[in-house]
N, CA, C and O atoms as a GROMACS GRO file, in nm:
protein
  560
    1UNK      N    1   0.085  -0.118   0.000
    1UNK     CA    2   0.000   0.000   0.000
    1UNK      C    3   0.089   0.124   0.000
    1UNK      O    4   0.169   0.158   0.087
    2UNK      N    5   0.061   0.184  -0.110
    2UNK     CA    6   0.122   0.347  -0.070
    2UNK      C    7   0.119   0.467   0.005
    2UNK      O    8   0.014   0.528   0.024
    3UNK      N    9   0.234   0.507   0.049
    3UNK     CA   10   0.252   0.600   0.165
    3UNK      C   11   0.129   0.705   0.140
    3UNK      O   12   0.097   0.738   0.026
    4UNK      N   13   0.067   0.751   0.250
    4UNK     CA   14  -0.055   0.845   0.233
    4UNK      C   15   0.022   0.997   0.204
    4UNK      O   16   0.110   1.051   0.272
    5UNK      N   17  -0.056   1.055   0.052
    5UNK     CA   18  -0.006   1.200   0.044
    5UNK      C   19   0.002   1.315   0.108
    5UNK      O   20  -0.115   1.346   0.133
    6UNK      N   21   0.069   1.393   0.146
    6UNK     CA   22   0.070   1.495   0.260
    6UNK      C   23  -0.039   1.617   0.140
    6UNK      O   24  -0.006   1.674   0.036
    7UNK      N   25  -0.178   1.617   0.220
    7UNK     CA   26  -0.273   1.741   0.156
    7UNK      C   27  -0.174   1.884   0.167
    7UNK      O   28  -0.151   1.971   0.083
    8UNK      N   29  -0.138   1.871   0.272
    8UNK     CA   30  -0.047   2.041   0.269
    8UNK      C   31   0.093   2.065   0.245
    8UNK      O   32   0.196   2.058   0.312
    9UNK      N   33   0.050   2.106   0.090
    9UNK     CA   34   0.199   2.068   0.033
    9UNK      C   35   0.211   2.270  -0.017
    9UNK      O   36   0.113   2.335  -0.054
   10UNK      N   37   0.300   2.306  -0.008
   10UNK     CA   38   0.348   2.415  -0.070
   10UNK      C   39   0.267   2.458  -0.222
   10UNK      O   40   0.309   2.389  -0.315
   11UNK      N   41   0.163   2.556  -0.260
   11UNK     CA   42   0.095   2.566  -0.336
   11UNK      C   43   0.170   2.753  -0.428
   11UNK      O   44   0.252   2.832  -0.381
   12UNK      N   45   0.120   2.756  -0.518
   12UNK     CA   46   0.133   2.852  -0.583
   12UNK      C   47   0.013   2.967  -0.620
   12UNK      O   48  -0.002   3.049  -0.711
   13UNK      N   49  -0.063   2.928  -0.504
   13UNK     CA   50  -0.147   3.013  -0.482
   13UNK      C   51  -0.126   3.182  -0.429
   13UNK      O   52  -0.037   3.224  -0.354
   14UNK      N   53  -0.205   3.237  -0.475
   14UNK     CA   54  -0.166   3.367  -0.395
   14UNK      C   55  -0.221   3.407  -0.240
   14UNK      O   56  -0.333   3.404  -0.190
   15UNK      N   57  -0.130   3.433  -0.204
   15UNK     CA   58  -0.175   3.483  -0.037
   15UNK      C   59  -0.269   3.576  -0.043
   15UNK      O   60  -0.370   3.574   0.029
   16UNK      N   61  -0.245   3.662  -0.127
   16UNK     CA   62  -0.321   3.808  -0.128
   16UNK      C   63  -0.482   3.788  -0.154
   16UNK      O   64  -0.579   3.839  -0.099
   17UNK      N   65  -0.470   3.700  -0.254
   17UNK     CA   66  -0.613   3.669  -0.278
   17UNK      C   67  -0.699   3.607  -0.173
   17UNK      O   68  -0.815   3.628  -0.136
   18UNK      N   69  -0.586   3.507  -0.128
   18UNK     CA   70  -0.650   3.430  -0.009
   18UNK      C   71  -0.704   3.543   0.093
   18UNK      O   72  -0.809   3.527   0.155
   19UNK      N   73  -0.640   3.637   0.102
   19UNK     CA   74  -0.654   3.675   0.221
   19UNK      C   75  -0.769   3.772   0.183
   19UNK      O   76  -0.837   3.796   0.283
   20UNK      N   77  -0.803   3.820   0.099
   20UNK     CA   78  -0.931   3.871   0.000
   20UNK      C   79  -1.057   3.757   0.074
   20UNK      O   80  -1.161   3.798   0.126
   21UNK      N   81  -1.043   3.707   0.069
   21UNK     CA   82  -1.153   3.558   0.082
   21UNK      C   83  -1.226   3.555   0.189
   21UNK      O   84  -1.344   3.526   0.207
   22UNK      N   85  -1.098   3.605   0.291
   22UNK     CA   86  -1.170   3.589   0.436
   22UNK      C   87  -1.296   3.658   0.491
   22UNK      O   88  -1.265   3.777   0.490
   23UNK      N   89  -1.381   3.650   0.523
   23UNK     CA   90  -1.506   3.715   0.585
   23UNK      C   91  -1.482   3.851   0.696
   23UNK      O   92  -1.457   3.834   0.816
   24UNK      N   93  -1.492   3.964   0.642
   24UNK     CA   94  -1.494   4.074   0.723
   24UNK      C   95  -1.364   4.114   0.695
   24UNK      O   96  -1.269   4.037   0.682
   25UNK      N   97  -1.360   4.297   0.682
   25UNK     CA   98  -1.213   4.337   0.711
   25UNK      C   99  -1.153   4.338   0.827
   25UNK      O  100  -1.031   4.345   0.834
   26UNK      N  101  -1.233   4.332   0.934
   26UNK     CA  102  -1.141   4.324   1.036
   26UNK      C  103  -1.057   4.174   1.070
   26UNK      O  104  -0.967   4.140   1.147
   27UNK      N  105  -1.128   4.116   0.981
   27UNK     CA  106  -1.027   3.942   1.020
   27UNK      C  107  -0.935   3.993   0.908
   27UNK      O  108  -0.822   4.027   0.943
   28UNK      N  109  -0.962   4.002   0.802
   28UNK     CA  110  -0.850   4.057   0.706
   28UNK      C  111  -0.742   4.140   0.705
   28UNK      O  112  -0.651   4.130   0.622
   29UNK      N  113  -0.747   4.235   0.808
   29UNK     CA  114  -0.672   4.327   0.885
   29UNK      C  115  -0.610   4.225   0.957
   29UNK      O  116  -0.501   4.208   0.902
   30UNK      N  117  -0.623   4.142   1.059
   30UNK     CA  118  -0.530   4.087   1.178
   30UNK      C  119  -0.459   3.983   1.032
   30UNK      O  120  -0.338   4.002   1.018
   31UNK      N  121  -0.508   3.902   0.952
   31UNK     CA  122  -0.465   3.799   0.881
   31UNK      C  123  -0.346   3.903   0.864
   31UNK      O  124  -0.234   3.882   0.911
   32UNK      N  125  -0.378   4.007   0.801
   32UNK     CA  126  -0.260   4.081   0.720
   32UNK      C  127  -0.116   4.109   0.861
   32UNK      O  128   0.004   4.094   0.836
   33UNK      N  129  -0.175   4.152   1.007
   33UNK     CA  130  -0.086   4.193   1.061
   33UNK      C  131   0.010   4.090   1.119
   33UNK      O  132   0.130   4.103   1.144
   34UNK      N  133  -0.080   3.972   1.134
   34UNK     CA  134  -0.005   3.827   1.128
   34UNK      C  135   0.138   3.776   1.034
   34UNK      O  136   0.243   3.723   1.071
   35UNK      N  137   0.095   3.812   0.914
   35UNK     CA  138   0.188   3.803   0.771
   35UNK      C  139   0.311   3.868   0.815
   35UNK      O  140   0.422   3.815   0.819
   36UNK      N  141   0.276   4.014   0.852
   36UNK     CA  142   0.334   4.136   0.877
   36UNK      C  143   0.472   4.070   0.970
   36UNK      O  144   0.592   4.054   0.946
   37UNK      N  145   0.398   4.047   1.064
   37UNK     CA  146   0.494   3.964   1.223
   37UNK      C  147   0.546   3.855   1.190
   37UNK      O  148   0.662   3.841   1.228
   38UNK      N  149   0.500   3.770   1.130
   38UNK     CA  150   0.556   3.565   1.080
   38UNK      C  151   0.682   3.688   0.941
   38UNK      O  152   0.804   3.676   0.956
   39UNK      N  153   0.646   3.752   0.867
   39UNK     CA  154   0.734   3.755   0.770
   39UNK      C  155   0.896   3.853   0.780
   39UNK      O  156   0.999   3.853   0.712
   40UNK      N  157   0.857   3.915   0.879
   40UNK     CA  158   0.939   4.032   0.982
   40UNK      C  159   1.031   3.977   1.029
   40UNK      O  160   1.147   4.014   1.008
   41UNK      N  161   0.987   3.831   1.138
   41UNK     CA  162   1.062   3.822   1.253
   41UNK      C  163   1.118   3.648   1.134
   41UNK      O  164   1.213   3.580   1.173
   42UNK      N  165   1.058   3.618   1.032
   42UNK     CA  166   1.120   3.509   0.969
   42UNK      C  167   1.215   3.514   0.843
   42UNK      O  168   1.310   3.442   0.811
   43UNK      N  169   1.148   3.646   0.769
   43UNK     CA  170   1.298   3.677   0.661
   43UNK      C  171   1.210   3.588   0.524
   43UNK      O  172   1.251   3.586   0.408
   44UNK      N  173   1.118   3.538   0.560
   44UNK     CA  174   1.043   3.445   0.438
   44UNK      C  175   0.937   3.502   0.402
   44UNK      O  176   0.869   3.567   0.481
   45UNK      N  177   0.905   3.487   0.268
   45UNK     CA  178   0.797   3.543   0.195
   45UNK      C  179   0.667   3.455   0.246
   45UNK      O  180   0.688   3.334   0.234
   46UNK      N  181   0.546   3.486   0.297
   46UNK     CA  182   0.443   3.402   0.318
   46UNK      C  183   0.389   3.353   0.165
   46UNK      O  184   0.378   3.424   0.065
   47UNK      N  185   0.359   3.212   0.179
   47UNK     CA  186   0.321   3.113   0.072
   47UNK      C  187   0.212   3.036   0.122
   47UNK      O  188   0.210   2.986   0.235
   48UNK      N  189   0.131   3.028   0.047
   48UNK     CA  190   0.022   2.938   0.060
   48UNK      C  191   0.067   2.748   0.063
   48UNK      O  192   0.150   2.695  -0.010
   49UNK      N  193   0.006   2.698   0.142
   49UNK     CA  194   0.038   2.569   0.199
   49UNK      C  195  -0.090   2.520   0.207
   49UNK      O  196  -0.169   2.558   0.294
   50UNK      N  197  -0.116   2.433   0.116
   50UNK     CA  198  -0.266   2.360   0.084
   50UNK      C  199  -0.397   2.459   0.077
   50UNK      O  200  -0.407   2.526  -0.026
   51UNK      N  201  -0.478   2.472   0.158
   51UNK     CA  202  -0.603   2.541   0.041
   51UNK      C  203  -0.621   2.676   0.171
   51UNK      O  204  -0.699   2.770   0.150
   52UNK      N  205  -0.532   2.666   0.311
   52UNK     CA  206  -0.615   2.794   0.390
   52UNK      C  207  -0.475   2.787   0.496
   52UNK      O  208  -0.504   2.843   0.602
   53UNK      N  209  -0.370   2.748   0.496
   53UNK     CA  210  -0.274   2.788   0.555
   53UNK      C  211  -0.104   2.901   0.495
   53UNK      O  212  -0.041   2.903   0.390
   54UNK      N  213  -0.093   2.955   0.586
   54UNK     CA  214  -0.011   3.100   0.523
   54UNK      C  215   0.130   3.023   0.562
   54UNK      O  216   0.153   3.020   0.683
   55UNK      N  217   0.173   2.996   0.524
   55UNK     CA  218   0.378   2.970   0.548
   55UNK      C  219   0.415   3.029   0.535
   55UNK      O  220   0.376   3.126   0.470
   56UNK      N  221   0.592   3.005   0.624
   56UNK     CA  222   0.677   3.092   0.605
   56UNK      C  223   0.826   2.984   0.575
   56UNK      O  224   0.815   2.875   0.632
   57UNK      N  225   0.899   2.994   0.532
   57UNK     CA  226   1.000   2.901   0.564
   57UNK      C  227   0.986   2.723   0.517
   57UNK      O  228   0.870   2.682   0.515
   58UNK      N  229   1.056   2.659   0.494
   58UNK     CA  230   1.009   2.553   0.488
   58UNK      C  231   1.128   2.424   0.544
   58UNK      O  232   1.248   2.423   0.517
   59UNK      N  233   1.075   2.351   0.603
   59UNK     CA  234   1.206   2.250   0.657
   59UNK      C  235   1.151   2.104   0.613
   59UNK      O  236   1.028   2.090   0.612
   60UNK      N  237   1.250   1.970   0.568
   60UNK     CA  238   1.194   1.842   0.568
   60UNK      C  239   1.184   1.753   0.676
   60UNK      O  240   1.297   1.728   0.719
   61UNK      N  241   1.096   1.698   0.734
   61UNK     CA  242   1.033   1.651   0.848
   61UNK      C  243   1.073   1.506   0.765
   61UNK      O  244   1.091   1.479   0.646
   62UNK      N  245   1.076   1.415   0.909
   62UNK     CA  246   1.052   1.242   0.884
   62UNK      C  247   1.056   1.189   1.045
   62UNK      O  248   1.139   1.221   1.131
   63UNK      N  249   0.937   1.094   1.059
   63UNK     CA  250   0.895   1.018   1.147
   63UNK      C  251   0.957   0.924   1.168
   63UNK      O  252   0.993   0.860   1.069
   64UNK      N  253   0.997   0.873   1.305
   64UNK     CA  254   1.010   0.736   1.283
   64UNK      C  255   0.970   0.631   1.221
   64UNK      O  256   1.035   0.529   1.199
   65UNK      N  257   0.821   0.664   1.182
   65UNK     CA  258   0.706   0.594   1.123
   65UNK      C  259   0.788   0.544   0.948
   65UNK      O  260   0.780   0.436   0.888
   66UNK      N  261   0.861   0.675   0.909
   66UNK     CA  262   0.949   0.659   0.773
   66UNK      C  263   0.853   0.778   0.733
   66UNK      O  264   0.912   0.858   0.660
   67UNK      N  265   0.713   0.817   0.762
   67UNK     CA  266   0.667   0.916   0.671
   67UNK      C  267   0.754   1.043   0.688
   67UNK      O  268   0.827   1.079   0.781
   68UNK      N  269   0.718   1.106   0.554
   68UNK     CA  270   0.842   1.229   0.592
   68UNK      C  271   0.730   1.325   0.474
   68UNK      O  272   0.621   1.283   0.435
   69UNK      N  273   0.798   1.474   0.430
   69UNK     CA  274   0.742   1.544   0.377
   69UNK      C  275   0.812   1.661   0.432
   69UNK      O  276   0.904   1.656   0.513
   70UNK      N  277   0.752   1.789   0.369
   70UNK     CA  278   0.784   1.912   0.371
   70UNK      C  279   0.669   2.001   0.440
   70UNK      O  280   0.551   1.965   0.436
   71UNK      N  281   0.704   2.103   0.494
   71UNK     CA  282   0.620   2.230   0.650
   71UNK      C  283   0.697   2.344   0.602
   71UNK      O  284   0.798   2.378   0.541
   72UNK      N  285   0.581   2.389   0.673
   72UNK     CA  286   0.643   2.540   0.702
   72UNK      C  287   0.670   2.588   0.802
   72UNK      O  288   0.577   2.610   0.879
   73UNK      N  289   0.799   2.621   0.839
   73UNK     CA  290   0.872   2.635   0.978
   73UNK      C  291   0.780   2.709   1.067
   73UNK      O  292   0.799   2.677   1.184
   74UNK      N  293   0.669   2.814   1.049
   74UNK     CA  294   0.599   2.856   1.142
   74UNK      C  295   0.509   2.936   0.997
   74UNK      O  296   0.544   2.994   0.894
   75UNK      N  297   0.374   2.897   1.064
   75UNK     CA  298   0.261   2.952   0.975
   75UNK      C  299   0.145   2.984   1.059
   75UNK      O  300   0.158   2.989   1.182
   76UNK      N  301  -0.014   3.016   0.979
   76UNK     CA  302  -0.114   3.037   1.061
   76UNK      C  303  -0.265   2.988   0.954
   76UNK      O  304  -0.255   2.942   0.840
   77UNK      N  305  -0.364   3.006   1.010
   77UNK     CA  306  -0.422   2.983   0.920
   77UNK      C  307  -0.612   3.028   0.987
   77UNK      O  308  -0.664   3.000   1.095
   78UNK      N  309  -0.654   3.087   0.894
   78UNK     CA  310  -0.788   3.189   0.976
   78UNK      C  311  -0.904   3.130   0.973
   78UNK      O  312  -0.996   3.179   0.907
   79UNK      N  313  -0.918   3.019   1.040
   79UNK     CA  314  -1.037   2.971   1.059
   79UNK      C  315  -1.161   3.024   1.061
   79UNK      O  316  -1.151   3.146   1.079
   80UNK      N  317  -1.277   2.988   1.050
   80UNK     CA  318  -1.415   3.045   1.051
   80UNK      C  319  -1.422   3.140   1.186
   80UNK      O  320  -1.451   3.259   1.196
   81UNK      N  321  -1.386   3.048   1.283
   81UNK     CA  322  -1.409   3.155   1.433
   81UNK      C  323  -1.281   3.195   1.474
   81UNK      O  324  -1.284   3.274   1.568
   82UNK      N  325  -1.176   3.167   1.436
   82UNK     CA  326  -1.087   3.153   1.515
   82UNK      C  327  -0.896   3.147   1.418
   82UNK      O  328  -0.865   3.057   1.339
   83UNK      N  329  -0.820   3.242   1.448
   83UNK     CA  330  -0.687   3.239   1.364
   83UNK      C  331  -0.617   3.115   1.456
   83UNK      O  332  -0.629   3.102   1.578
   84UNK      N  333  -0.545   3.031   1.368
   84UNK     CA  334  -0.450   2.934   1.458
   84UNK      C  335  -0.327   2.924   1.429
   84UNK      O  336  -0.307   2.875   1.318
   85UNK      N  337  -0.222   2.958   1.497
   85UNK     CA  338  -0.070   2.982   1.460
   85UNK      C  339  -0.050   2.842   1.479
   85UNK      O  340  -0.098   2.771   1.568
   86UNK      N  341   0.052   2.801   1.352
   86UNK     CA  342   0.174   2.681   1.356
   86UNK      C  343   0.273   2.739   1.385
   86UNK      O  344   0.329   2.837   1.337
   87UNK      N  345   0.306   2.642   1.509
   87UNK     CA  346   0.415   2.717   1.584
   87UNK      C  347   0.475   2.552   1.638
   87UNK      O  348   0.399   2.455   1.648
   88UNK      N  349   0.569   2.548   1.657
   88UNK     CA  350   0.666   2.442   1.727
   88UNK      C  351   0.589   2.386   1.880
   88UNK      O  352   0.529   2.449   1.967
   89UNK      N  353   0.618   2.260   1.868
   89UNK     CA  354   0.551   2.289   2.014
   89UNK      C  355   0.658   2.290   2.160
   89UNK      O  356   0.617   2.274   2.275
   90UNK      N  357   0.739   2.303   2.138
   90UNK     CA  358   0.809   2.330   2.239
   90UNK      C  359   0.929   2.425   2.196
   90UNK      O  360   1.013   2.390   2.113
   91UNK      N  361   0.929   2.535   2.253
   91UNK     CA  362   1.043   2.637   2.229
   91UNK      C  363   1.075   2.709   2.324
   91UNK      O  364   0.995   2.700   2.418
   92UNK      N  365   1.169   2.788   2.343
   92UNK     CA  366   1.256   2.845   2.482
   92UNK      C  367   1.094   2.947   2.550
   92UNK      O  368   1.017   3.032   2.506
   93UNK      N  369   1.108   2.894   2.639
   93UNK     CA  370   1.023   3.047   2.715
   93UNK      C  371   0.849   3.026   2.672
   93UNK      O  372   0.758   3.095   2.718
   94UNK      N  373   0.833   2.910   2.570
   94UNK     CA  374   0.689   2.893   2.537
   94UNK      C  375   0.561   2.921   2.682
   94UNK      O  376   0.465   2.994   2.658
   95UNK      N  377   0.571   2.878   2.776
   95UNK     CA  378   0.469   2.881   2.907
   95UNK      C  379   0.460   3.004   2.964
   95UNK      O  380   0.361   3.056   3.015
   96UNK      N  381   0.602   3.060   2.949
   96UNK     CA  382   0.599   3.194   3.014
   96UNK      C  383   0.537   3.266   2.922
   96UNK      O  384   0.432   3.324   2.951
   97UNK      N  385   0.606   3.274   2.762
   97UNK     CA  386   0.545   3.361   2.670
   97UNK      C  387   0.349   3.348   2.649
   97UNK      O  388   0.271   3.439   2.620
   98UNK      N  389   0.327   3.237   2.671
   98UNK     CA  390   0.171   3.189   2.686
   98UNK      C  391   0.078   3.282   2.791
   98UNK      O  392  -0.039   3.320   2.798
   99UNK      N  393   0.201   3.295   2.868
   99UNK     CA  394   0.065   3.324   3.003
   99UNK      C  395   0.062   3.519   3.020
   99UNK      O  396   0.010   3.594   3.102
  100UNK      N  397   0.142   3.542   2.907
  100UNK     CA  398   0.103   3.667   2.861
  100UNK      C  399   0.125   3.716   2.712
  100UNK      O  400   0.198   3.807   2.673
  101UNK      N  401   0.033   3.625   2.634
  101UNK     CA  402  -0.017   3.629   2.533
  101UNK      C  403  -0.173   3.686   2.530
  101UNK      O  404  -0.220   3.747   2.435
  102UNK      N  405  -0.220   3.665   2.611
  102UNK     CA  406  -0.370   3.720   2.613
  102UNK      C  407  -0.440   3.571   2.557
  102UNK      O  408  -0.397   3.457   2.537
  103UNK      N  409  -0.596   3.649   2.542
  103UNK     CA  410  -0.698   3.541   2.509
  103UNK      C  411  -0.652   3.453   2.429
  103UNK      O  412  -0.601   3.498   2.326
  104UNK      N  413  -0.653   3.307   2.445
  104UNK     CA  414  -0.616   3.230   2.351
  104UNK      C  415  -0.672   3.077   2.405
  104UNK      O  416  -0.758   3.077   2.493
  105UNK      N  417  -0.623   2.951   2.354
  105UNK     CA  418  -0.642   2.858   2.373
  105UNK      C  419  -0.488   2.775   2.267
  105UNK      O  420  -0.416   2.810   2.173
  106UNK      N  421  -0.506   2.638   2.368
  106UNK     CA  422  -0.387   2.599   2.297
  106UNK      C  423  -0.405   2.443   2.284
  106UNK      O  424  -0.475   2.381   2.364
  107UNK      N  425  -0.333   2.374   2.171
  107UNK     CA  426  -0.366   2.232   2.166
  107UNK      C  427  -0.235   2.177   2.171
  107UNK      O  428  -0.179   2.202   2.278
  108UNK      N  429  -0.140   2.084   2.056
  108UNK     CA  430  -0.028   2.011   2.134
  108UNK      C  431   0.036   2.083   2.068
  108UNK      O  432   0.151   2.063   2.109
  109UNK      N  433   0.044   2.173   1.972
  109UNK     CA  434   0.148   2.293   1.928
  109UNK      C  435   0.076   2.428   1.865
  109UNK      O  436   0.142   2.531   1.855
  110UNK      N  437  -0.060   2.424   1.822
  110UNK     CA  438  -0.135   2.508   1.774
  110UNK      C  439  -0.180   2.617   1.895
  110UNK      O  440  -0.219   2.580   2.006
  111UNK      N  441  -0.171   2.733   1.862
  111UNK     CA  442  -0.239   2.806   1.947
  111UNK      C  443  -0.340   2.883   1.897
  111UNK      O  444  -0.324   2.909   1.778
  112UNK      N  445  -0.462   2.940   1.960
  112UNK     CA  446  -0.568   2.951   1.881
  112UNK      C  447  -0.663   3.103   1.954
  112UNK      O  448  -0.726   3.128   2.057
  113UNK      N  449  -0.626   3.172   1.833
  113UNK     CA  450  -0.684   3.334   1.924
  113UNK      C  451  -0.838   3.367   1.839
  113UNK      O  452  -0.866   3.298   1.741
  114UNK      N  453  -0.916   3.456   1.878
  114UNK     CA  454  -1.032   3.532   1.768
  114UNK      C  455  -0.969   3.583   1.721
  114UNK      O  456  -0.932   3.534   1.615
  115UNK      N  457  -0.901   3.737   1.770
  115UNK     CA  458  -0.874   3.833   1.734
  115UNK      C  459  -0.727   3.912   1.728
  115UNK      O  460  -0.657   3.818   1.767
  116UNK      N  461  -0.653   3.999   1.711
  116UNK     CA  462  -0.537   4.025   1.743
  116UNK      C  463  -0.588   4.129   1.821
  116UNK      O  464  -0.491   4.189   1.867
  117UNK      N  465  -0.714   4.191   1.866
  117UNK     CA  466  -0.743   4.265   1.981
  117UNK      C  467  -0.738   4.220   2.093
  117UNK      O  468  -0.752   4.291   2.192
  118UNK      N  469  -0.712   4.049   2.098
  118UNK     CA  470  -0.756   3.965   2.217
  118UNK      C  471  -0.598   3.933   2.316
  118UNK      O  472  -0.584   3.914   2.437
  119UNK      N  473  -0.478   3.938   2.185
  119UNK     CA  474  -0.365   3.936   2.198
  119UNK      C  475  -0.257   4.064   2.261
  119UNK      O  476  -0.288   4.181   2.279
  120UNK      N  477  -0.182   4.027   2.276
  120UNK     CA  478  -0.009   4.133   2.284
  120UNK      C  479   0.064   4.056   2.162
  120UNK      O  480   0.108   3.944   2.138
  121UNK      N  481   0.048   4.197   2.090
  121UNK     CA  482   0.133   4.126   1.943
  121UNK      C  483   0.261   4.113   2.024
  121UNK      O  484   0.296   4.001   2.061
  122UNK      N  485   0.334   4.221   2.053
  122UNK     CA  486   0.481   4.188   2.142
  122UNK      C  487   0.524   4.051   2.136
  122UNK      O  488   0.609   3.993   2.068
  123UNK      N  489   0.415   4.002   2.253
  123UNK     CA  490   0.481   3.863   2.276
  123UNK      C  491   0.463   3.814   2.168
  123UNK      O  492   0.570   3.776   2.118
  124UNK      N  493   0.328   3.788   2.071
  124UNK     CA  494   0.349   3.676   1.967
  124UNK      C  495   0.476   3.689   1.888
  124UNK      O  496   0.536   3.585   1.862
  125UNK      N  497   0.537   3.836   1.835
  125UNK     CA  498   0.698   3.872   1.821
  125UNK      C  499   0.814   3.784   1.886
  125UNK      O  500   0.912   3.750   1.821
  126UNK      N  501   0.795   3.747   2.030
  126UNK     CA  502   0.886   3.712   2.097
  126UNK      C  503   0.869   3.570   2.053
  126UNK      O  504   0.972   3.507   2.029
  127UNK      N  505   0.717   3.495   2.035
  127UNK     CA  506   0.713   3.406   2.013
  127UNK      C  507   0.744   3.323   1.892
  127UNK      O  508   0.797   3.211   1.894
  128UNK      N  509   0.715   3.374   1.810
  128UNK     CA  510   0.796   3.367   1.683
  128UNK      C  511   0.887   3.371   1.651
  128UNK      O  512   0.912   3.320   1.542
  129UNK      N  513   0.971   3.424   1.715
  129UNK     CA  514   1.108   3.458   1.693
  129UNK      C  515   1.170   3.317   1.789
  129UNK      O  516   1.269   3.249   1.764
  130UNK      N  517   1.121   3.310   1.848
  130UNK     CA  518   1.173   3.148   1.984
  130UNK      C  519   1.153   3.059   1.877
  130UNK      O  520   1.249   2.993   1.839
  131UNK      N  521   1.034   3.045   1.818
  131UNK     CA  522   0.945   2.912   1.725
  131UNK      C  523   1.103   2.910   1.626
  131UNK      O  524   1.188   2.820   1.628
  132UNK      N  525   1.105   3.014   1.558
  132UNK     CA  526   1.198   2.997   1.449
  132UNK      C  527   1.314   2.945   1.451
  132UNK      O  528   1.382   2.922   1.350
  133UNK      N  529   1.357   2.914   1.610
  133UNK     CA  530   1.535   2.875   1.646
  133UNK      C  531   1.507   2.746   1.641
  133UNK      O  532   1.607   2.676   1.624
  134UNK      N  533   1.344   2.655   1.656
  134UNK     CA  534   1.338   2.501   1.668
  134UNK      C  535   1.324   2.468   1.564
  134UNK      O  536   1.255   2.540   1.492
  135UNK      N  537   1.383   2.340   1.506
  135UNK     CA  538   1.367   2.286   1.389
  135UNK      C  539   1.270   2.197   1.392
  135UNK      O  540   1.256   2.152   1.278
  136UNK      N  541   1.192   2.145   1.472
  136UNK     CA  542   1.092   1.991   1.447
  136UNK      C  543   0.975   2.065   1.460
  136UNK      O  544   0.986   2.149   1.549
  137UNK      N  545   0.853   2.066   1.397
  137UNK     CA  546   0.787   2.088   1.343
  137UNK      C  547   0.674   1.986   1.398
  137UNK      O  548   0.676   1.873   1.352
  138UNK      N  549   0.557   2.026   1.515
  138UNK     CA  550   0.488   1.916   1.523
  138UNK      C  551   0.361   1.969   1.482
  138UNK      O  552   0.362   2.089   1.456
  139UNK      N  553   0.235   1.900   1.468
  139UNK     CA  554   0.108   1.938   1.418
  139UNK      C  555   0.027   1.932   1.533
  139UNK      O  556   0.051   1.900   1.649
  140UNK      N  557  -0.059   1.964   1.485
  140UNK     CA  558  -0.200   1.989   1.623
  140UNK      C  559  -0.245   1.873   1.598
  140UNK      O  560  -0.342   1.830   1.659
   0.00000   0.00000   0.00000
């Protein structure tokens, strides 16, 4: 049986448009200030990564499992209710930087805000910038 295809593969889609798409300017505004911060503190052009996630960077991943494939070192992606940063899940200062991040929620590396009114961009800065020194790449 053949290895299962990774859906989120590096696309040649446009960000800009994507980000056209989203419902309301004010989510369109934070999507954009997101870009702004992931592309600032990463040095990488944001790229579309399967049909609704923003990349930055890209590194090759492999499991013990043997599956392997290609990520984007730290990305996000604007859900219906909710923006969710790909972020590493363990990086220097992550708990501390968390517990003054503002409104959020978090799963085993995803963290998950409404708004960037709900946040301290600052820290997500600090946080991003930590995310970017780890190389392994885990998923929610």
């Amino acid at each position: 049986m053949p290895a299962a295809k990774n859906k989120t593969t590096e696309t040649a889609s446009s960000v800009p448009a994507f980000i056209k798409k989203i419902p309301g300017t004010d989510r369109q505004n934070d999507a954009k200030i997101i870009i702004d911060i992931m592309q600032s503190q990463s040095g990488f052009e944001p790229k579309m990564w399967g049909t609704a996630i923003v990349g930055f960077g890209t590194h090759h991943y492999k499991y013990e499992s043997g599956r392997e494939g290609d990520a984007p070192l730290i990305g996000f992606s604007p859900r219906k209710t909710e923006f969710v940063l790909y972020l590493p899940s363990e990086f220097d200062k992550r708990e501390e930087l968390l517990k003054k991040f503002g409104k959020h929620k978090t799963g085993k590396a995803c963290i998950y805000f409404k708004k960037i009114a709900d946040i301290d961009v600052e820290v997500m800065k600090k946080m991003v910038a930590q995310a970017l020194k780890k190389k392994d790449m885990n998923g929610c």
